[in-house]
C-alpha positions in Angstrom: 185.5 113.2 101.7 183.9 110.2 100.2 181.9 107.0 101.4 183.6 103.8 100.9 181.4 101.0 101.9 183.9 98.5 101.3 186.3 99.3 104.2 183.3 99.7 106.7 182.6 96.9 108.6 179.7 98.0 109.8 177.3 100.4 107.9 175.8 103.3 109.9 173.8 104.2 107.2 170.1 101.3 107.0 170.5 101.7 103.6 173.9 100.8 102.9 173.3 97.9 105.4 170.3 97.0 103.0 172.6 97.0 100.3 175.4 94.8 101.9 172.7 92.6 102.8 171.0 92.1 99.8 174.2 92.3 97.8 176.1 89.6 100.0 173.2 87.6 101.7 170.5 86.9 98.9 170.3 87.2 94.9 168.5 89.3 93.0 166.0 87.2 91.6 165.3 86.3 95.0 164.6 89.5 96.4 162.2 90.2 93.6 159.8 87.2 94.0 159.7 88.2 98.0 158.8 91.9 96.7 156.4 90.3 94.7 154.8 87.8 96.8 154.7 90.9 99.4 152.5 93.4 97.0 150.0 90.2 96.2 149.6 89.3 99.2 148.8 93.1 100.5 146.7 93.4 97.6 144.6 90.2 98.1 143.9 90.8 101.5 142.2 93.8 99.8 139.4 91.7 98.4 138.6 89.2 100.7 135.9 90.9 102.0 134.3 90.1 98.2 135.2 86.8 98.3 133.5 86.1 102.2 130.9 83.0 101.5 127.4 83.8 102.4 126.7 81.1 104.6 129.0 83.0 107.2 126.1 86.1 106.5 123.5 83.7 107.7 124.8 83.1 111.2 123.4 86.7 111.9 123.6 86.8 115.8 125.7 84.7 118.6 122.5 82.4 119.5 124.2 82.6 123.2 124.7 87.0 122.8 121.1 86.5 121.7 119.6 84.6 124.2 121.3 86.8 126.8 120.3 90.6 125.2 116.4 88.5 125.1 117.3 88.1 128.8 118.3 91.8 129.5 115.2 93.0 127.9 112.9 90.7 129.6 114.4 91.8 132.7 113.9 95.8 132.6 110.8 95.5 130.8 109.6 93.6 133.8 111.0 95.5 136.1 109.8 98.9 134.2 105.9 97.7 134.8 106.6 95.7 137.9 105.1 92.3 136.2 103.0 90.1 138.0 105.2 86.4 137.7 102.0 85.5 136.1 102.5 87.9 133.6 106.2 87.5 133.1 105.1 84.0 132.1 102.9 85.2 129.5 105.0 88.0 128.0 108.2 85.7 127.8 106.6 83.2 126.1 105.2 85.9 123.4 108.7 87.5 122.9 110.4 84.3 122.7 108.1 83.7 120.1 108.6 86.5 118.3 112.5 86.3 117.9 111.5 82.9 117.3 109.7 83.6 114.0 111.5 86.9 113.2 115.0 84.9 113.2 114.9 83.5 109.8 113.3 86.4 108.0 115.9 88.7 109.2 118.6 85.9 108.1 117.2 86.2 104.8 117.3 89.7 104.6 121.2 89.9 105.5 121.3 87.7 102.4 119.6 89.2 100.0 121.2 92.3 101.3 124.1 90.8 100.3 122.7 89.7 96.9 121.6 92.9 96.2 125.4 94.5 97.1 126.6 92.1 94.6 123.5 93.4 92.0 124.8 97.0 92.7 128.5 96.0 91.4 127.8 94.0 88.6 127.6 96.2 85.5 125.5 93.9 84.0 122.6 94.0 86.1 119.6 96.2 85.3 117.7 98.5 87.2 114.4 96.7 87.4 117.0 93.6 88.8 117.7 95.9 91.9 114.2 96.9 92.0 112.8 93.5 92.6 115.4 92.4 94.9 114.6 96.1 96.9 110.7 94.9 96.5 111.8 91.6 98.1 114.0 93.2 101.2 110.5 95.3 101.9 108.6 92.7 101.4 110.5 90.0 104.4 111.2 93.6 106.4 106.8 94.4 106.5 106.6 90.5 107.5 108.7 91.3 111.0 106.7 94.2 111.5 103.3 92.8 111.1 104.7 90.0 113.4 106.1 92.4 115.7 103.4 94.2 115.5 100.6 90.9 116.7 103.4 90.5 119.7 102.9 94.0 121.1 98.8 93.5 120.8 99.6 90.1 122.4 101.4 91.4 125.2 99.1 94.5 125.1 95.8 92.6 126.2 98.1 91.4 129.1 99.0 94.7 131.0 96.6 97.2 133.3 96.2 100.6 132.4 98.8 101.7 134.6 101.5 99.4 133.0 100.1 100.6 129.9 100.2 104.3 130.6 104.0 103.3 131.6 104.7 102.2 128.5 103.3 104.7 126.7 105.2 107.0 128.5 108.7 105.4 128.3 108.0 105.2 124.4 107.3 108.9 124.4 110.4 109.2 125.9 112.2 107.3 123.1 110.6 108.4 120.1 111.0 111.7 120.9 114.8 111.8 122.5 113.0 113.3 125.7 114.0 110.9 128.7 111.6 113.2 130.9 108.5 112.0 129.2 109.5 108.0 129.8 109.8 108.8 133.6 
């Protein structure tokens, strides 16, 4: 028993309904450039993560998610050492501070982290290249910690030694992945 597609109306078989299509509907040629088009355009959406422009890299955080996680913070760190409103004053105005002047060192981190991404895949970069643009990351990364570190003395004078002793304990807690110790 043989097939004989030309006295069935209607193929059964996708393939053979493929064929008629293609076959009745649309030449060749043009069935190639659409097969074409199709594999460049699946393998150019490949890349475009190489070709993403830098300045999108500099918009590091929503300013509005920011704002709002500063807000969360503020809250349950005030509500952690039960802050005086006097206080709450104070220590808002040094973290706000803070993320003020952290902000553009940690944009310019994301970018030379992105800089040195592209140093890793060029062949022609050299090893001291790297280096330096490692040296620089360090150097921007030491900055936000020796600013973060002036906040917590800031906010440091402002607590009693029971809020401190609270503190202390909750960052026991953290650093050591024992919540019993923050409590």
């Amino acid at each position: 028993m043989s097939f004989n597609s030309s006295k069935t109306e209607s193929p059964k078989c996708p393939i053979h309904a493929m064929q008629k299509i293609c076959s009745s509907k649309l030449r060749k040629s043009t069935v190639a450039i659409v097969g074409i088009l199709t594999v460049a355009g699946l393998s150019a959406s490949q890349f475009l993560p190489a070709w993403a422009d830098k300045t999108v890299a500099r918009a590091l955080v929503d300013p509005e998610l920011e704002i709002a996680l500063s807000n969360h913070f503020k809250k349950r760190f005030f509500n952690l050492i039960e802050a005086t409103d006097d206080q709450q004053n104070k220590l808002s105005s040094i973290l706000t501070k803070q993320l003020e002047e952290a902000r553009p060192l940690r944009a310019q981190i994301k970018e030379d982290l992105l800089d040195l991404s592209d140093l890793m895949a060029d062949e022609s970069s050299t090893d001291e290249v790297i280096k330096k643009k490692v040296s620089e990351i360090k150097e921007l990364r030491e900055q936000i910690q020796d600013k973060r570190l002036n906040s917590i003395l800031s906010a440091r004078a402002i607590l009693t030694a029971d809020q401190k002793r609270i503190v202390s304990q909750r960052m026991k807690g953290f650093l050591t992945g024992n919540p019993r110790l923050g409590r």
